[in-house]
C-alpha positions in Angstrom: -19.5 47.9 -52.1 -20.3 46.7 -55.8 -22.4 43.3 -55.9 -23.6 41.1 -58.3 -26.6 39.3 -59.1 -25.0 36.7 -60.9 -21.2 35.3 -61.4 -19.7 38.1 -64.5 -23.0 41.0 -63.9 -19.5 43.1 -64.7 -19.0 44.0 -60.7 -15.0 44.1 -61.7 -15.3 45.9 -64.7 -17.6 48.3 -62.7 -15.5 48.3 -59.4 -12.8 49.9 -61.4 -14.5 52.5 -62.9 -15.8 53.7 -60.0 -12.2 53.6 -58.4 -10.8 55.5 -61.3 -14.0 58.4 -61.0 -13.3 58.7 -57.0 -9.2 59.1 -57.9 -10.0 61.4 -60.4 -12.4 63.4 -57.5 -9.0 63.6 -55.7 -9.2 60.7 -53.1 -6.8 58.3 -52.0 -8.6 55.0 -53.0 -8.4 51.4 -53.0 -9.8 48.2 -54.3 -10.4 45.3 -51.9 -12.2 41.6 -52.3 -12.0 39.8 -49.5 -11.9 36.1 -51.3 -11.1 35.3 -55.3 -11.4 32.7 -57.0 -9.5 32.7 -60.3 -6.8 31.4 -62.4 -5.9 34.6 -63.4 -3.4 36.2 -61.0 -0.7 38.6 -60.6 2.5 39.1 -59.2 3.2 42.8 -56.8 6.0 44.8 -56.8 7.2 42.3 -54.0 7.0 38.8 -55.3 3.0 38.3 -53.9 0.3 36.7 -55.6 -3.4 38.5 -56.4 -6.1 38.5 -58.4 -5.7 40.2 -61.3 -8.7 41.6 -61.4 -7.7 43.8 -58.1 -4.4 44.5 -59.7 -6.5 46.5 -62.4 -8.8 48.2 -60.2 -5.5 49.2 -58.5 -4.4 50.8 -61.2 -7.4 52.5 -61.9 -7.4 53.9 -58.4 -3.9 55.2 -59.3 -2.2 53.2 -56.4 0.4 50.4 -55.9 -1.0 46.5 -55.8 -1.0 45.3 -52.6 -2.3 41.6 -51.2 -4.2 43.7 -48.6 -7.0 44.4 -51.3 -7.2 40.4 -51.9 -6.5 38.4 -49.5 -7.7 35.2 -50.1 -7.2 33.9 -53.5 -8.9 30.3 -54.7 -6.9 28.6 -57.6 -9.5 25.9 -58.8 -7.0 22.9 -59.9 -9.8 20.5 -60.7 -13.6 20.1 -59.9 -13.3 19.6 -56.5 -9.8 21.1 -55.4 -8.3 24.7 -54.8 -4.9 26.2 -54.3 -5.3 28.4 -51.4 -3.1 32.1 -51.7 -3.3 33.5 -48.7 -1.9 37.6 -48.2 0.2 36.3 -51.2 1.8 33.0 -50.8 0.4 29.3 -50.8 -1.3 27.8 -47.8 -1.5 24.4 -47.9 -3.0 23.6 -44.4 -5.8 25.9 -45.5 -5.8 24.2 -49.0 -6.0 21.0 -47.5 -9.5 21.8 -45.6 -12.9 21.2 -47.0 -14.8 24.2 -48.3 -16.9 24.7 -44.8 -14.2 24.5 -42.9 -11.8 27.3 -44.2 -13.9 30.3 -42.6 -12.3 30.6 -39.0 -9.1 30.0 -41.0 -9.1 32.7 -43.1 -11.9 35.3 -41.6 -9.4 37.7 -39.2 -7.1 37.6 -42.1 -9.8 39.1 -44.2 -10.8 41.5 -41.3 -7.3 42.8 -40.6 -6.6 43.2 -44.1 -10.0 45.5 -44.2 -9.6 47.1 -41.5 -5.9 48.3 -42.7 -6.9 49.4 -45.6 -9.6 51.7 -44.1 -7.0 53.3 -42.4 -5.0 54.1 -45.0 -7.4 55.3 -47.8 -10.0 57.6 -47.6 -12.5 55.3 -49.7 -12.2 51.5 -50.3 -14.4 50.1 -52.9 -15.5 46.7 -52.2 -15.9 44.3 -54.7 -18.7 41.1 -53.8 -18.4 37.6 -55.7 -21.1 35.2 -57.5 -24.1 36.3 -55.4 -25.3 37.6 -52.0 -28.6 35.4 -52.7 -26.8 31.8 -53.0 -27.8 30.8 -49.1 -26.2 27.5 -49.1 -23.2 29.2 -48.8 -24.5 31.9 -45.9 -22.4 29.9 -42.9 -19.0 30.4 -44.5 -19.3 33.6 -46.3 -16.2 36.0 -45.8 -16.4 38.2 -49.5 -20.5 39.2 -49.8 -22.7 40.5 -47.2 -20.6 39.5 -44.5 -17.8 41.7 -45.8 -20.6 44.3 -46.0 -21.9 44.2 -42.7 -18.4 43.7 -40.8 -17.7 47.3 -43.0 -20.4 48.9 -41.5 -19.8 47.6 -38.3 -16.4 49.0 -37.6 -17.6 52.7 -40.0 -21.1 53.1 -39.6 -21.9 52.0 -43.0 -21.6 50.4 -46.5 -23.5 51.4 -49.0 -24.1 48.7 -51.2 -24.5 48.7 -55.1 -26.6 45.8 -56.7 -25.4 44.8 -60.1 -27.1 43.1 -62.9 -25.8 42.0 -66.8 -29.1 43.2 -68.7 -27.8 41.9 -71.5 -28.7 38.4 -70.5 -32.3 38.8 -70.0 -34.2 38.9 -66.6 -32.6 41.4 -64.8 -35.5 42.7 -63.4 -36.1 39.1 -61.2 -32.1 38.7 -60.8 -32.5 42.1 -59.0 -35.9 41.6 -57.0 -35.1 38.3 -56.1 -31.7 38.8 -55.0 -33.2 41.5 -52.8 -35.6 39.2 -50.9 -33.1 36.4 -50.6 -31.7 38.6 -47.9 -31.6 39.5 -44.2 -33.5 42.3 -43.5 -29.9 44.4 -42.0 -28.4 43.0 -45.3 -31.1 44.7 -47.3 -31.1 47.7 -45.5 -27.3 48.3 -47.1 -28.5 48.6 -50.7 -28.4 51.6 -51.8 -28.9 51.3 -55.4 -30.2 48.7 -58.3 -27.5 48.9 -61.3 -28.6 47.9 -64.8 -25.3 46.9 -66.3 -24.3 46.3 -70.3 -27.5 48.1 -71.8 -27.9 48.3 -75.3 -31.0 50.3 -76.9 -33.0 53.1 -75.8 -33.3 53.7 -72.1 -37.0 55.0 -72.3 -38.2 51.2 -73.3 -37.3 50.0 -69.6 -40.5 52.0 -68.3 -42.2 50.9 -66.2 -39.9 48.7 -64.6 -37.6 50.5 -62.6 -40.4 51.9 -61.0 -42.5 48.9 -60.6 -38.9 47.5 -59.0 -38.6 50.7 -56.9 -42.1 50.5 -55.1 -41.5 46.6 -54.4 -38.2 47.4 -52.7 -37.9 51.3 -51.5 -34.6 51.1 -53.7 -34.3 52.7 -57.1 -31.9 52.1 -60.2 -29.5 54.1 -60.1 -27.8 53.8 -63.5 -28.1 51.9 -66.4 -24.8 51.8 -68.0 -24.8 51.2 -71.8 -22.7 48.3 -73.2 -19.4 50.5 -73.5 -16.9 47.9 -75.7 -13.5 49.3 -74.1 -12.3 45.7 -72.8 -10.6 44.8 -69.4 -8.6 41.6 -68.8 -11.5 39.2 -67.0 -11.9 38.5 -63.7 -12.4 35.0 -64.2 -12.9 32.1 -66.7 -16.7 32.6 -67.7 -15.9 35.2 -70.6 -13.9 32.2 -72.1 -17.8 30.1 -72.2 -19.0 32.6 -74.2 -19.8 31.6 -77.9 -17.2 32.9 -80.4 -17.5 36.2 -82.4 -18.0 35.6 -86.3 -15.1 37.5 -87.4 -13.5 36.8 -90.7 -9.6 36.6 -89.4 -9.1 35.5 -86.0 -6.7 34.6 -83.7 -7.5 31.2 -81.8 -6.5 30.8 -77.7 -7.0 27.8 -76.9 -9.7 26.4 -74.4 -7.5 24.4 -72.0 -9.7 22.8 -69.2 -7.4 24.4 -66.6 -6.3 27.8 -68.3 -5.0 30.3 -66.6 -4.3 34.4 -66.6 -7.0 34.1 -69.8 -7.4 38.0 -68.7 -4.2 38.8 -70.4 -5.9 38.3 -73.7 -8.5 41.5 -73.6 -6.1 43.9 -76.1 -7.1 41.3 -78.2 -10.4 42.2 -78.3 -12.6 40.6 -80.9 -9.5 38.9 -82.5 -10.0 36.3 -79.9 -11.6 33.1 -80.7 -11.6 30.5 -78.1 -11.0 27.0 -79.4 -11.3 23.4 -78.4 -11.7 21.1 -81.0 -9.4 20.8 -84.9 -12.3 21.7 -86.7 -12.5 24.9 -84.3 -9.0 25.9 -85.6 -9.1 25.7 -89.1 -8.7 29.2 -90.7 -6.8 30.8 -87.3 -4.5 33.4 -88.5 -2.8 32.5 -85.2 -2.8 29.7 -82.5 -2.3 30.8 -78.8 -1.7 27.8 -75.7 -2.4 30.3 -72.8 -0.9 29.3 -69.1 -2.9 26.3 -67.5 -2.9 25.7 -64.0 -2.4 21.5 -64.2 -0.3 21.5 -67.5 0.4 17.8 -67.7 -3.3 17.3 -67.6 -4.1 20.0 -70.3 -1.4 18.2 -72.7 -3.2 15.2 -72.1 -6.4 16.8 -72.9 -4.7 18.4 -76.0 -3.8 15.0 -77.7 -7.3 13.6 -76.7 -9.2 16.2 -78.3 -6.9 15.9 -81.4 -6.3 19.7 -81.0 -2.4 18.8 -81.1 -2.0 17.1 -84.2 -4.3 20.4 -85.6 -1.7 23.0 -83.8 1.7 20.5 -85.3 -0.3 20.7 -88.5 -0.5 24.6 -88.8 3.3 25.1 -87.2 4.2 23.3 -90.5 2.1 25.1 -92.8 3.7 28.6 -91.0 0.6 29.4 -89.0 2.5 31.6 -85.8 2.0 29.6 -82.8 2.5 31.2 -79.1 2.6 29.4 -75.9 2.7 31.8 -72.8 3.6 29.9 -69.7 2.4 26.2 -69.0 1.3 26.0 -73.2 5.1 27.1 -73.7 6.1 24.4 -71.3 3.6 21.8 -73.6 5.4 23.5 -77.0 8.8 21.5 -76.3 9.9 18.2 -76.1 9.0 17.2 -72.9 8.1 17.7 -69.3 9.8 15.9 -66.2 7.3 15.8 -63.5 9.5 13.7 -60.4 8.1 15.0 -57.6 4.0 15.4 -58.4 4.5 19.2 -58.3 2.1 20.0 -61.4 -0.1 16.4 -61.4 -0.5 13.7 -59.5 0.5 11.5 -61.9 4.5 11.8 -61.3 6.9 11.0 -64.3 7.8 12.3 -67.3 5.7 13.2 -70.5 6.3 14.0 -74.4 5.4 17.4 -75.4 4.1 18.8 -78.8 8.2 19.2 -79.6 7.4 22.0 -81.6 10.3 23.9 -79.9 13.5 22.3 -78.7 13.0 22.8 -74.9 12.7 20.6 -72.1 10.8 21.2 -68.4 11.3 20.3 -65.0 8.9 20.9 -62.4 9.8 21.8 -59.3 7.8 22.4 -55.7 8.9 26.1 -56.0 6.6 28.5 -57.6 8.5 31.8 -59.6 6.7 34.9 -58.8 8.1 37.8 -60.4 6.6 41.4 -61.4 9.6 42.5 -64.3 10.5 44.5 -66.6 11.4 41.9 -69.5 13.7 42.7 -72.8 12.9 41.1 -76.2 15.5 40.7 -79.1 14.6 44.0 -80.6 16.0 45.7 -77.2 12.3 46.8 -75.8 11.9 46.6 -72.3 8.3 45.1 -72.2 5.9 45.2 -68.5 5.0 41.6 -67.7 5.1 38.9 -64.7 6.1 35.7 -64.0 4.4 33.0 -62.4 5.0 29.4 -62.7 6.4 25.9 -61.4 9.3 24.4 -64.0 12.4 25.2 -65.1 13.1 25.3 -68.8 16.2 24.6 -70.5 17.1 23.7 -74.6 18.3 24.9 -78.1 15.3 26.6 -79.0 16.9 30.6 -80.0 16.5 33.1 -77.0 14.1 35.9 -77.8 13.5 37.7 -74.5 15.1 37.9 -71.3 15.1 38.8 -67.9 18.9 39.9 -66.8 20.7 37.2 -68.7 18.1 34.6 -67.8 16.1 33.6 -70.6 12.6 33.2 -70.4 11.5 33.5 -73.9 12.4 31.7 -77.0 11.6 31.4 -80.9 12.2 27.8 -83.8 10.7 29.9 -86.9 7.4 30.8 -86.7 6.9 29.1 -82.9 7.4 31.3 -80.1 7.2 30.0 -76.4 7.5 32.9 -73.3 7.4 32.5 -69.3 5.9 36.0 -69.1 2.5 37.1 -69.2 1.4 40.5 -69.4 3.2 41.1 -72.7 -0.3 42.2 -75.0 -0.6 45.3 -72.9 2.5 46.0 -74.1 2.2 48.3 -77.8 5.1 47.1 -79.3 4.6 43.2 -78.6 1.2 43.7 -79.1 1.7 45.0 -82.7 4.5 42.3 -84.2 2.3 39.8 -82.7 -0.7 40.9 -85.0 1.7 41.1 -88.0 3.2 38.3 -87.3 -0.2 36.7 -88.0 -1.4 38.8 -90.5 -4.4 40.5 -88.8 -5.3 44.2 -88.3 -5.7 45.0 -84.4 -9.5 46.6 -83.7 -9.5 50.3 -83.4 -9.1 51.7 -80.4 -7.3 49.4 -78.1 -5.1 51.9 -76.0 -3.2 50.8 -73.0 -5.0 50.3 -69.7 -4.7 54.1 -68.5 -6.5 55.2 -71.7 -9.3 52.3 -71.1 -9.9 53.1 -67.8 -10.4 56.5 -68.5 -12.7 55.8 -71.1 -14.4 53.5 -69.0 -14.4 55.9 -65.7 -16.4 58.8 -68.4 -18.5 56.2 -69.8 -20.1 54.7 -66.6 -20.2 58.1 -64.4 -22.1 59.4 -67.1 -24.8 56.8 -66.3 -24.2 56.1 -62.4 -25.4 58.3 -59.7 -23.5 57.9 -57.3 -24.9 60.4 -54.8 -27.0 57.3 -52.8 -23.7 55.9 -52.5 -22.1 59.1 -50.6 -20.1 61.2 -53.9 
C-alpha cells in the first residue's frame, strides 16, 4: 500500500509506477483505492464511473478498468456537498448522508470489492488518500489504515509505503510525525519512508534518513528524483499551484468547480491556469475545461469579468476550446427546468460564442468511445455529462452520426474528454494556437514506462516483498 503524508506527496503518480514495474516482473496486477474524491473521472469499457487516476494506474498495470479498483468515488459539488459514485453509478441515499454517517454504508462494498480483487490478481497495489495521521477522521476511515489493516487481516499482511513531496520542505517531520500519529498495529505495517520529487544531490540528505531511521526502526527506502514525465492529476490541487513563466502559453481556465482537469497533463508546461482578464492577456489559447455545477461556473465567469476577456480574444482570433460543461457555457444558452445542474432552476444566457443551445436533464451520459473528427481520425476519449446540446454551430466530430463536437471559426466546443492523449488532436490543437508542444510528451504507454525505469531505479522495493 502507497501512503501519503500529505494530500498530492505523488502516491498516484507513484502507485502507477510501481504497478507498471510489478507487470513488467510478469504479474497479473491491479490498482485499487477504496474511496476518491475527485472531479476528475472516467468512463469503463461498460458505461461505469472511476477515478481517473485508477484508470491510469490500470493501464500501467496493463489491465482493463474496472469499478472494483475504486469503489467509492466523492464528487465535491460545493463546499459542503458530494456526489456519491458508488461501484460506478450515482447513489443518492448515500449522497444524501452526512460525512460520518456514510461508513456502514459504503464499508462491505469497499471490502467485497478488495477482497475480489485479491482473488483475481496476484498483487494489488493500494493506493491511501490525504493522510493516515488526520485523527479526526479515524471513526469513518474506509481508504487509509483501515484499508491497510482489513488487507492484512484477510492475507497476513500489507506492507505499507510512506510517501512524502520533498519538494515542499519538511519532509523529514511530515514523515516522523505521521509515524507517531498512529496505532501502534498501524505502524507496525510500514515498511519503508519514500522521499518523493527530489532535486539535487542525494548525499546532502545525511544525516537524516538515519537520524529518521533510529527514531522509527524504518528506513527510506528511495528517494525518487523529480522525473518531469507528466500524468493526468489525481485531483484538483496541481491546478493551486502558481503558474510557470513561460513565454507562450495556453490558458485553462480556473473554474471553481472544474472537472477532469487531469486531461490537460500532455500539455505540460503549456498550461497556465487562469482566473482573472488580466491573467489572460497574451494566451496563445483559451481552454473552459468540464465543471461539475456549470450554471454556477458561468455565473462565476461573468463575475470575475473573465467572459467579456474570453468574447474579447474569440474576436481578435485567439482559438478558444470548451470541452464539456465550458462547451455547454460557449453557446447561447442553457435550459436548466428541472434543477439537474444548480439549484437555481431556469434558463441562463451563455457566452454565445457558438450557436448551440443546452438542456439539462436528470440523466447523466457515460460513454468510453472511440470518437471521429472531420479529418476522419478515430480519436480515444469519453463522455460524461448531464445536457443535451443541439444548434447551427458546424459539426466537427462525431460519435456514429451523433454529434458531439462542433466548430464557428476559431471556437471549437466538444462533449468528449480524453482527446490531448490523442497525437493527432493533440498536435492541430498546438498549431491551431501557434505554440510548439514540449519535447518529449509521448502517449501514456511511453510515460509510464519512463516513469516505471525512473522510480525503480530509486525504490527498493525488497521491504515491500519484490
Amino acid at each position: 500500500m502507497v501512503q501519503g503524508c500529505t494530500s498530492s506527496a505523488g502516491k498516484s503518480y507513484l502507485t502507477a509506477a510501481v504497478c507498471r514495474i510489478l507487470s513488467n516482473r510478469g504479474l497479473k496486477v491491479a490498482p485499487f483505492k477504496a474511496q476518491n474524491m475527485s472531479n476528475n473521472a472516467g468512463v469503463t469499457a461498460d458505461g461505469l464511473e472511476m477515478g481517473r487516476a485508477q484508470i491510469v494506474q490500470a493501464a500501467a498495470a496493463r489491465v482493463v478498468p474496472d469499478v472494483r479498483m475504486n469503489p467509492v468515488l466523492l464528487k465535491p459539488e460545493s463546499d459542503a456537498r458530494s456526489q456519491v459514485i458508488v461501484r460506478g453509478h450515482v447513489d443518492r441515499e448515500v449522497s444524501a448522508m452526512p460525512w460520518h454517517q456514510r461508513r456502514p454504508a459504503v464499508w462491505s462494498v469497499v471490502q467485497q470489492s478488495m477482497q475480489s480483487l485479491f482473488d483475481e490478481f496476484d498483487v494489488v497495489v493500494i493506493e491511501g488518500a490525504g493522510s493516515p495521521a488526520e485523527v479526526n477522521l479515524r471513526a469513518s476511515d474506509i481508504v487509509n489504515m483501515a484499508v491497510a489493516l482489513e488487507a492484512r487481516d484477510r492475507l497476513g499482511d500489507c506492507p505499507v509505503m510512506l510517501v512524502s513531496d520533498i519538494d515542499r520542505g519538511g519532509s523529514f517531520a511530515h514523515l516522523l510525525g505521521t509515524y507517531e500519529c498512529l496505532a501502534d498495529e498501524e505502524r507496525a505495517l510500514i515498511r519503508g519512508f519514500v522521499l518523493n520529487r527530489f532535486r539535487g544531490d542525494a548525499a546532502l540528505l545525511h544525516p537524516a534518513p538515519a537520524w529518521l531511521h533510529e527514531r522509527t526502526g524504518v528506513p527510506v527506502v528511495g528517494v525518487v528524483p523529480m522525473l518531469g514525465v507528466p500524468l493526468p492529476e489525481e485531483d484538483g490541487v496541481a491546478f493551486e499551484r502558481p503558474a510557470t513563466a513561460a513565454d507562450e502559453f495556453v490558458a485553462v481556465v480556473g473554474l471553481p468547480r472544474a472537472s477532469n482537469i487531469d486531461e490537460f497533463a500532455p500539455l505540460g508546461a503549456l498550461v497556465r491556469v487562469v482566473r482573472t482578464p488580466d491573467e489572460l492577456r497574451g494566451a496563445a489559447g483559451v481552454v473552459l475545461p468540464g465543471s461539475k455545477s456549470t450554471i454556477a461556473d458561468l455565473d462565476w465567469l461573468r463575475a470575475t469579468g473573465v467572459a467579456g476577456a474570453i468574447g474579447r480574444m474569440a474576436g481578435q482570433g485567439v482559438p478558444v476550446l470548451g470541452i464539456c460543461g465550458g462547451m455547454q457555457m460557449l453557446g447561447t444558452g442553457i435550459d436548466d427546468d428541472a434543477g439537474s445542474d444548480s439549484a437555481r432552476a431556469g434558463s441562463v444566457a451563455g457566452l454565445a460564442l457558438l450557436d448551440l443551445h443546452t438542456e439539462m436533464e436528470s440523466g447523466k451520459v457515460l460513454r468510453s468511445a472511440t470518437f471521429r473528427d472531420e479529418f476522419g481520425s478515430d480519436l480515444a476519449g469519453y463522455e460524461i455529462h448531464v445536457g443535451r446540446t443541439e444548434g447551427a454551430a458546424t459539426p466537427i466530430m462525431w460519435h456514429g452520426e451523433q454529434p458531439v463536437g462542433w466548430r464557428s471559426g476559431n471556437v471549437t466546443g466538444v462533449y468528449a474528454h480524453g482527446l490531448f492523449e490523442n497525437a493527432s488532436w493533440l498536435v492541430r490543437f498546438a498549431q491551431q494556437c501557434g505554440v510548439e508542444l514540449p519535447a518529449g510528451l509521448d502517449d501514456l504507454d511511453v510515460r509510464l514506462d519512463a516513469i516505471a525505469a525512473g522510480v525503480s531505479a530509486s525504490l527498493d522495493l525488497t521491504p515491500f516483498g519484490f
